[in-house]
C-alpha positions in Angstrom: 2.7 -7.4 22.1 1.1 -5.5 19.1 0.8 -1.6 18.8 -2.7 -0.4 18.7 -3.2 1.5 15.4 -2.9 5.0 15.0 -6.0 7.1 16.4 -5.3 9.8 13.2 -5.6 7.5 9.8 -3.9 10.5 8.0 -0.4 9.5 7.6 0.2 5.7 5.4 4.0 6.3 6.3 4.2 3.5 9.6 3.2 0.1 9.8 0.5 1.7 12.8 -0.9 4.7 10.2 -1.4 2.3 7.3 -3.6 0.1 10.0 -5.2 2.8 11.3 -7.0 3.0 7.9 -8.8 -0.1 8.6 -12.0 2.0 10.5 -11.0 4.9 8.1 -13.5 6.2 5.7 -13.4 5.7 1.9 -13.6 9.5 1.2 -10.6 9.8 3.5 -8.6 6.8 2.0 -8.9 8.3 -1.4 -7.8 12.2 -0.2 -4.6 10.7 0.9 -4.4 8.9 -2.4 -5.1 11.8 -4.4 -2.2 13.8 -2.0 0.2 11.1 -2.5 -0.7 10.6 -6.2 0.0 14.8 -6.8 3.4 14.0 -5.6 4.4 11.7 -7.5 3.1 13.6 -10.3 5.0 16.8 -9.3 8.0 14.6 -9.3 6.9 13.5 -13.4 6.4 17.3 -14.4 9.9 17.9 -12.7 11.8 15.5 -14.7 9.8 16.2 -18.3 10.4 20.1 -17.7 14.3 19.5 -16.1 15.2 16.8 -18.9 13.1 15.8 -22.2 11.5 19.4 -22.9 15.0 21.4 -22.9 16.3 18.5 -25.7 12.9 18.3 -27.8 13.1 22.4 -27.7 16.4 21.7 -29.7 15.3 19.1 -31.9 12.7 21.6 -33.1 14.7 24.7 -33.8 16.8 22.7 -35.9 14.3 21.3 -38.3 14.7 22.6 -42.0 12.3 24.7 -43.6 10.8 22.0 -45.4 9.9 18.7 -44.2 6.4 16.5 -43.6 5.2 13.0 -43.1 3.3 12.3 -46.4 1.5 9.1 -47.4 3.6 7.2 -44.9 6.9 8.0 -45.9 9.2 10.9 -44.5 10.4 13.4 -46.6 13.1 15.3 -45.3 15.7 18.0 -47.2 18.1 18.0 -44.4 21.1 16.3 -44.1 20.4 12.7 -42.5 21.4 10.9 -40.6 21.6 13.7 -38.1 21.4 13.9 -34.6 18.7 16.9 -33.8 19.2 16.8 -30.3 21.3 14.5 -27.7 21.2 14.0 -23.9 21.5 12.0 -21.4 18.0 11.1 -20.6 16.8 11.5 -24.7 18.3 12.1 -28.0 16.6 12.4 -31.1 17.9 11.1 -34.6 16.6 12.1 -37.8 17.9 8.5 -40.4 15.4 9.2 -43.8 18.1 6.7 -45.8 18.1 3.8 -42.9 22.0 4.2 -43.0 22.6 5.2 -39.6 24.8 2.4 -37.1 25.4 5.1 -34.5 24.0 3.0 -31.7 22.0 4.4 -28.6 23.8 6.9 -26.9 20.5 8.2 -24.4 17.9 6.2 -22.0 15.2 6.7 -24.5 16.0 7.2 -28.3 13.5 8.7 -31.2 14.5 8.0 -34.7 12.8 9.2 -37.6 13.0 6.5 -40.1 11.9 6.9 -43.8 8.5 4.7 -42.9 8.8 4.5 -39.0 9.3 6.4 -36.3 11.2 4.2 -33.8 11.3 4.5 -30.1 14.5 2.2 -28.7 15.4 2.0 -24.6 16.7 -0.7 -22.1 14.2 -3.1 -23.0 14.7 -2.9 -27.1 13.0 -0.8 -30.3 9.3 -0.4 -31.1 8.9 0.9 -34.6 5.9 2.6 -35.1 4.5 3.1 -38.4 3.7 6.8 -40.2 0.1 7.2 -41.3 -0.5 6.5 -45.2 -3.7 8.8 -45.2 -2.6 12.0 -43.0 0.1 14.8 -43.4 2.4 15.6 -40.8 4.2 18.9 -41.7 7.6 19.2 -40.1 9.0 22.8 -40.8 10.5 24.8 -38.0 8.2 27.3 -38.6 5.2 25.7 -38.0 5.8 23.1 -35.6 8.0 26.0 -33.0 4.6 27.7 -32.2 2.6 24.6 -31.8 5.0 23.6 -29.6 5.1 25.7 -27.5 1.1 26.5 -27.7 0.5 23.5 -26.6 3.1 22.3 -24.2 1.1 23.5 -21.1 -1.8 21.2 -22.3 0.7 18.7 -22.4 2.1 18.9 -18.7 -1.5 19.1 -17.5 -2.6 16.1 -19.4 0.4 14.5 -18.2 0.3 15.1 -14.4 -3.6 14.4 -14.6 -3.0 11.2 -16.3 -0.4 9.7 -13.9 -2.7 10.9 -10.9 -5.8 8.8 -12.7 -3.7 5.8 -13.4 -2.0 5.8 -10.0 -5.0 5.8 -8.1 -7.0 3.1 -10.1 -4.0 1.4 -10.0 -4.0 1.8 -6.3 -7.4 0.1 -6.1 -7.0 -2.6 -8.1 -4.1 -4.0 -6.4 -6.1 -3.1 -2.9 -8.9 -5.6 -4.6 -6.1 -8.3 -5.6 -3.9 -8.1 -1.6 -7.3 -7.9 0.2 -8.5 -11.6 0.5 -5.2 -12.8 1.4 -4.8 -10.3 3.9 -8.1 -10.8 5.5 -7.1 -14.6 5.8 -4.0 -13.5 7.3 -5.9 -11.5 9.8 -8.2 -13.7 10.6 -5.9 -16.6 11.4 -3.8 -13.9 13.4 -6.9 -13.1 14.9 -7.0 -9.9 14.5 -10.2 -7.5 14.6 -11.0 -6.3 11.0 -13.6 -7.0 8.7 -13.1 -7.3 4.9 -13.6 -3.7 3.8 -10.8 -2.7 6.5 -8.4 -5.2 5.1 -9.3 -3.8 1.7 -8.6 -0.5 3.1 -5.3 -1.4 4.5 -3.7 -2.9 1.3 -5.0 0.1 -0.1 -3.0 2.2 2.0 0.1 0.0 2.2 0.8 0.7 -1.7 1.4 4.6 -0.7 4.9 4.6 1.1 5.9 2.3 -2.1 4.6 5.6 -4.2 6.5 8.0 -2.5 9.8 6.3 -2.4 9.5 6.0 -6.4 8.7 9.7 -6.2 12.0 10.4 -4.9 13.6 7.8 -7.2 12.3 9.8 -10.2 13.6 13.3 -8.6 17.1 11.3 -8.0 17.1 10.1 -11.5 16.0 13.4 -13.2 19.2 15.3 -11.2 21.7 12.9 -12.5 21.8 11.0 -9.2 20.4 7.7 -10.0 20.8 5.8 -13.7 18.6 4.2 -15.3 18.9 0.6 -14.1 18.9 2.4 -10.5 15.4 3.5 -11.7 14.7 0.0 -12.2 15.4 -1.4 -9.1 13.6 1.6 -7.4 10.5 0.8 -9.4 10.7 -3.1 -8.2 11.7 -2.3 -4.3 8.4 -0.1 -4.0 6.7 -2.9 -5.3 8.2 -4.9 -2.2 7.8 -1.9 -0.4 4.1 -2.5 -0.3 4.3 -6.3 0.4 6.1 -5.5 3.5 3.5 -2.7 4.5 1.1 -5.5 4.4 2.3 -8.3 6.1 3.4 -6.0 9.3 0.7 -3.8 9.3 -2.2 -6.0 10.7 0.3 -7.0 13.4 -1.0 -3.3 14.7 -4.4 -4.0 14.4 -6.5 -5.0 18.2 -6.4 -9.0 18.7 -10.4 -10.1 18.3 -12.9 -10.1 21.7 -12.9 -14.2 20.8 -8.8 -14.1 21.2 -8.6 -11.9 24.2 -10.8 -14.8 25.8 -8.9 -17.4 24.6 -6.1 -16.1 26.4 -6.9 -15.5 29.3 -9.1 -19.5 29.5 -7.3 -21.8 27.7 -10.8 -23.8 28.0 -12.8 -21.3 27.7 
């Protein structure tokens, strides 16, 4: 026999709360999103300030006195190749003559390359080009205080950026699960309109969120690698599948259904 949904739509955590926000409002819907979507973006901050800031904070105090990006083409005094900064999570190589074959030895590698600045990972290098018609100075001096003048900004753009892109990302998927949900509800027999199952899938994606939350903590503490990450990344995907499959079995059968149960010829 089904559970009736939750009489609270505040919680998306059971298969009954993330039903419940069938006959919940949209303003509600999106204040739990915006909740769960500040958590996850807590957990972002957390891991930039714990692990990348602390190794780019190094890189920069031990850039030479004189170095720049000119006309496309770094110009650098030091000694190269060098490693500025290494870590676990990020390292960052300086390789002006192309002559380095030390390999990756972080998650996410920078390398400043005579013409590119190259970004390598799991998944391979992207080489991104210098630009021909804009200088880039490089000296200690200069790029210390800019740092950290604008490093604030920086965590702020960061943790409104991930809430912006979570939450549209949210509804877009809500869009994509809600027709076949609403078929699967309506064959189950279940009493929701369209805007309710849109609702639902809306709020099935949210235990999936903060899961990967606490995947990112895990991985920023040294508790969880990278391809553990990974895996954490796909199961909140699935995560939200399941959330949507179970939760309209919590959802009230339909008035039509009830009769049909009790007449068989009705």
């Amino acid at each position: 026999m089904e559970t009736p949904a939750s009489s609270a739509p505040w919680q998306p955590l059971t298969f009954g709360g993330v039903a419940a926000f069938s006959r919940a409002s949209f303003g509600r819907l999106l204040l739990v999103q915006l909740l769960v979507a500040l958590v996850v973006a807590v957990s972002v901050l957390c891991f930039l300030i714990s692990a990348w800031f602390p190794v780019i904070q190094k890189a920069i105090a031990r850039l030479p006195e004189e170095a720049a990006i000119h006309r496309g083409q770094l110009e650098w005094n030091g000694p190269s190749p060098e490693w500025l900064s290494e870590g676990t999570f990020l390292s960052i190589l300086v390789d002006a003559a192309g002559a380095s074959q030390s390999g990756q030895s972080a998650d996410v590698q920078l390398e400043l390359e005579r013409d590119a600045f190259k970004i390598c990972s799991l998944f391979g290098c992207v080489a991104l080009p210098y630009p021909k018609h804009r200088t880039i100075a490089l000296r200690r001096a200069e790029v210390e205080p800019r740092w950290g003048a604008w490093r604030p900004f920086l965590l702020v753009g960061v943790g409104a950026g991930v809430v912006v892109c979570l939450v549209a990302g949210w509804l877009a998927l809500a869009t994509l699960y809600s027709l076949p949900l609403r078929l699967f509800a309506s064959y189950a027999d279940r009493q929701v309109n369209w805007p309710g199952c849109w609702r639902i899938a809306a709020a099935a994606q949210l235990p999936g969120a903060l899961l990967m939350s606490g995947a990112i903590l895990l991985y920023g503490f040294n508790r969880l690698n990278l391809v553990g990450l990974l895996f954490a990344w796909l199961l909140h995907l699935v995560t939200g599948w399941i959330y949507i499959a179970v939760a309209p079995a919590r959802l009230p059968r339909s008035a039509q259904a009830s009769r049909r149960r009790g007449n068989p010829f009705g």
